[in-house]
C-alpha positions as MATLAB code, in Angstrom:
seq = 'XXXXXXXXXXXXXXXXXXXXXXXXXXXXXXXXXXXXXXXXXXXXXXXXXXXXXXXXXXXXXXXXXXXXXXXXXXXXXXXXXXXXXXXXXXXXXXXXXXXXXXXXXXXXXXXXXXXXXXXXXXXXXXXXXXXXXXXXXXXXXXXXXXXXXXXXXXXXXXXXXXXXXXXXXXXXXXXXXXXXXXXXXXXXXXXXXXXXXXX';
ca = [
      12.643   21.489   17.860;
      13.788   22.146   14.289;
      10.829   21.502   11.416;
      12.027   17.818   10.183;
      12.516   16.362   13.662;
       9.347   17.748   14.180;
       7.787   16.039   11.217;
       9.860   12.645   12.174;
       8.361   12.797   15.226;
       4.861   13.314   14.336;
       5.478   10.325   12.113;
       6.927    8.067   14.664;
       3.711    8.569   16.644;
       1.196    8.171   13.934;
       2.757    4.460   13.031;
       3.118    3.795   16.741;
      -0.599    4.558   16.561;
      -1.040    2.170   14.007;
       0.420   -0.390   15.046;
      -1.413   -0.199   18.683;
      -4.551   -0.498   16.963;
      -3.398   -3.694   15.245;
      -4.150   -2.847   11.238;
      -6.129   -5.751    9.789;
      -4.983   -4.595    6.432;
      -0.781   -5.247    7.030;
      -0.660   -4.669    2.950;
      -2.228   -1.052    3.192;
       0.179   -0.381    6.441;
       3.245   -1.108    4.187;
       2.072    0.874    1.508;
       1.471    3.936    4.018;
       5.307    3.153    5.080;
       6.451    3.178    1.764;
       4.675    6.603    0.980;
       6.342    8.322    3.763;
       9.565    6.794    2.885;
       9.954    4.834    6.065;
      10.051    1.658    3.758;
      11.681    1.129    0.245;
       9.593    1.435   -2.533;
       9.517   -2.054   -3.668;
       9.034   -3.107   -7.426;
       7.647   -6.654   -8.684;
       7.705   -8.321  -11.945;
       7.227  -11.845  -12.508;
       8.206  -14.560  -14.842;
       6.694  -17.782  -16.584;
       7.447  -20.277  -19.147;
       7.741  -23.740  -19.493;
      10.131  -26.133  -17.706;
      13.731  -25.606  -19.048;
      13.275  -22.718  -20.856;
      15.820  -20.491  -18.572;
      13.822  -18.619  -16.186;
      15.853  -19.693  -13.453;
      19.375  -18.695  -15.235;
      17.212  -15.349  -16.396;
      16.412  -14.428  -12.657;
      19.668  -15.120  -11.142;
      21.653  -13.148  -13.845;
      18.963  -10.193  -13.021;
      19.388  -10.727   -9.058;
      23.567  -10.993   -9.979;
      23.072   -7.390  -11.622;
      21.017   -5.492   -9.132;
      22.069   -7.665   -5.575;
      25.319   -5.403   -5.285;
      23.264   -2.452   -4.380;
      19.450   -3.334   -3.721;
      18.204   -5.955   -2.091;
      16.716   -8.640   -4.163;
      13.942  -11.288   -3.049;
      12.691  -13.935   -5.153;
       9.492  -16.198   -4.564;
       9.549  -19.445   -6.684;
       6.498  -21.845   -6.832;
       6.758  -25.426   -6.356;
       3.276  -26.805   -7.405;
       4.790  -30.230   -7.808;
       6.715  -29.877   -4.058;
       9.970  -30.741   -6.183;
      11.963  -28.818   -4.383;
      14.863  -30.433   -1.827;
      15.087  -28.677    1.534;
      16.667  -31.164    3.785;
      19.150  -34.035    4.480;
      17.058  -36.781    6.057;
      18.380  -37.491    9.498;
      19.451  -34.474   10.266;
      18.294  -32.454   12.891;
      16.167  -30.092   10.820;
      14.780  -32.907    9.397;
      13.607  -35.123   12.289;
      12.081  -31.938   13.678;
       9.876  -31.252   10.237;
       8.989  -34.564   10.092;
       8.014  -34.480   13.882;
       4.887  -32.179   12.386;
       6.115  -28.933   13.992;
       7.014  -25.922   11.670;
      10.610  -25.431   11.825;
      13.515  -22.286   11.758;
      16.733  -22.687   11.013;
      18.732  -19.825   12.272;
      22.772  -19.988   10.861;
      25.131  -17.346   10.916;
      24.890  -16.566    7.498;
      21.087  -17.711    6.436;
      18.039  -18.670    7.884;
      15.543  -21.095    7.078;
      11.895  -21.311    7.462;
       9.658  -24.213    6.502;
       6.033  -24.773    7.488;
       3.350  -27.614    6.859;
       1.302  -25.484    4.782;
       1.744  -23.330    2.016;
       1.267  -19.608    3.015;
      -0.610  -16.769    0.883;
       1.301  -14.497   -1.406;
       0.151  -11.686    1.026;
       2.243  -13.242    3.932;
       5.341  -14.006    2.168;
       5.689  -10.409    0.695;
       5.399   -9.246    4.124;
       8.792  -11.107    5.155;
       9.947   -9.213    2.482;
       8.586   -5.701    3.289;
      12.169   -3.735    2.987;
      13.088   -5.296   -0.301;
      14.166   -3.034   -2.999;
      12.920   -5.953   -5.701;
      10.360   -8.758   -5.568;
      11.053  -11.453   -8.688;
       8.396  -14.064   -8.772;
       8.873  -17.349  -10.902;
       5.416  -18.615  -11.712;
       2.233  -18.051  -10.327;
       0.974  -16.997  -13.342;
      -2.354  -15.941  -11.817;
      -0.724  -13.162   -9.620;
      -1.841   -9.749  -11.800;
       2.024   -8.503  -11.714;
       3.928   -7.303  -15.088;
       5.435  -10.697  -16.421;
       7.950  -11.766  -18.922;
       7.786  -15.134  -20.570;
      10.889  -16.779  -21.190;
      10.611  -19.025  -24.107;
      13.227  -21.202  -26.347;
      12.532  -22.355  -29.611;
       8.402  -22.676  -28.844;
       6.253  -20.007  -27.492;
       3.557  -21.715  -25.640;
       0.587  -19.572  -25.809;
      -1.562  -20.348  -23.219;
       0.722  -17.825  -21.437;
      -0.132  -15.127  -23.859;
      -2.754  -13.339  -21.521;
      -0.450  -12.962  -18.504;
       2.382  -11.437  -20.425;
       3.618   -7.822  -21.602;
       7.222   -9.301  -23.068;
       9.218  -12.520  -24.085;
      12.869  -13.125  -23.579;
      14.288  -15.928  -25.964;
      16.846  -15.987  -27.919;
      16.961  -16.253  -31.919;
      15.540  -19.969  -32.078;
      11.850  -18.671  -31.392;
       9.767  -18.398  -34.714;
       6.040  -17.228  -34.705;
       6.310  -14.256  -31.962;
       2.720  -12.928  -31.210;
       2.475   -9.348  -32.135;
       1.960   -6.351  -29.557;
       4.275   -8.201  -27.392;
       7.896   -6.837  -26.295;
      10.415   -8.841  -27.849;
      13.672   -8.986  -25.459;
      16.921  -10.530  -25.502;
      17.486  -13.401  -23.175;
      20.745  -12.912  -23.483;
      21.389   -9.580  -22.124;
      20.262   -9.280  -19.055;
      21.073   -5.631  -18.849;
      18.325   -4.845  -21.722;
      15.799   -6.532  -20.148;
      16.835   -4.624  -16.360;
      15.956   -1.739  -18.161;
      12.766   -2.766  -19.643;
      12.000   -4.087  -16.127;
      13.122   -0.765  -14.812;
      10.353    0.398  -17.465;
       7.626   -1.924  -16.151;
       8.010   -2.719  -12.828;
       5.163   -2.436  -10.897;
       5.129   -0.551   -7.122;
       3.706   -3.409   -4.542;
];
């Protein structure tokens, strides 16, 4: 048996072991994946800033960019449950509001939506082969984040940043921070590419 089939194979075993014994830890399984290459290295940065100031436009112009070759997933919080999900009456629908947990499985996207809100943890594991993780908000996760801010800075998001992205109506910027330019995405891919943090 030549020397890397040998290796694969040793490799194989030692996850199938693993995953026999049921790892309580999933996280530390993934990262042992990603170490040996089975799994994509996968990168995180997140993003705040107050309502309207173009995070939203900012992340999808960064997905647009990098979606052609890596694969891209983005978590967005909802702390206000804002978000529309549904048509009332439709199947889907009737079934949520039933009180069962729901999947909605098309031939081009899928669906999930639960009672509950689920832990960071267990939504990065649907995610486990992603090349990218974007989060918008959740400003208490410790990831490398960029504020996005228009016209005001608001600085009670000053100790969960490393950079702003605005454009030329922001006055006052705090110093030590990295100034980028909201509008060019590319510049701030490569400070991301910079900054990015291995989950």
């Amino acid at each position: 048996m030549p020397k890397k089939e040998a290796i694969n194979s040793l490799l194989v075993g030692f996850f199938v072991k693993f995953a026999l014994a049921r790892i309580a830890d999933e996280n530390k399984f993934t990262q042992i994946q990603r170490k040996f290459g089975i799994l994509p290295i996968m990168y995180a940065i997140a993003f705040t800033g107050n309502s309207n100031s173009g995070k939203t436009t900012l992340i999808e112009k960064l997905s647009l960019l990098l979606s052609p070759t890596k694969r891209v997933a983005i978590i967005k919080h909802d702390p206000k449950d804002k978000a529309i999900w549904d048509t009332p009456g439709k199947d889907s629908d009737r079934f949520y509001k039933s009180g069962a947990d729901i999947a909605v499985l098309g031939n081009t996207q899928s669906v999930l939506r639960f009672h509950k809100s689920l832990e960071i943890t267990q939504i990065k594991s649907f995610f486990a082969t992603y090349d990218y993780l974007f989060v918008e908000g959740l400003k208490e996760l410790p990831l490398p984040r960029i504020c996005v801010a228009r016209g005001h800075f608001d600085s009670r998001f000053l100790p969960f940043i490393q950079a702003i992205a605005t454009d030329s109506s922001l006055q006052n910027i705090p110093p030590n921070i990295a100034l980028l330019d909201i509008n060019n995405p590319q510049s701030i891919l490569q400070w991301i590419h910079q900054n990015l943090q291995e989950i």
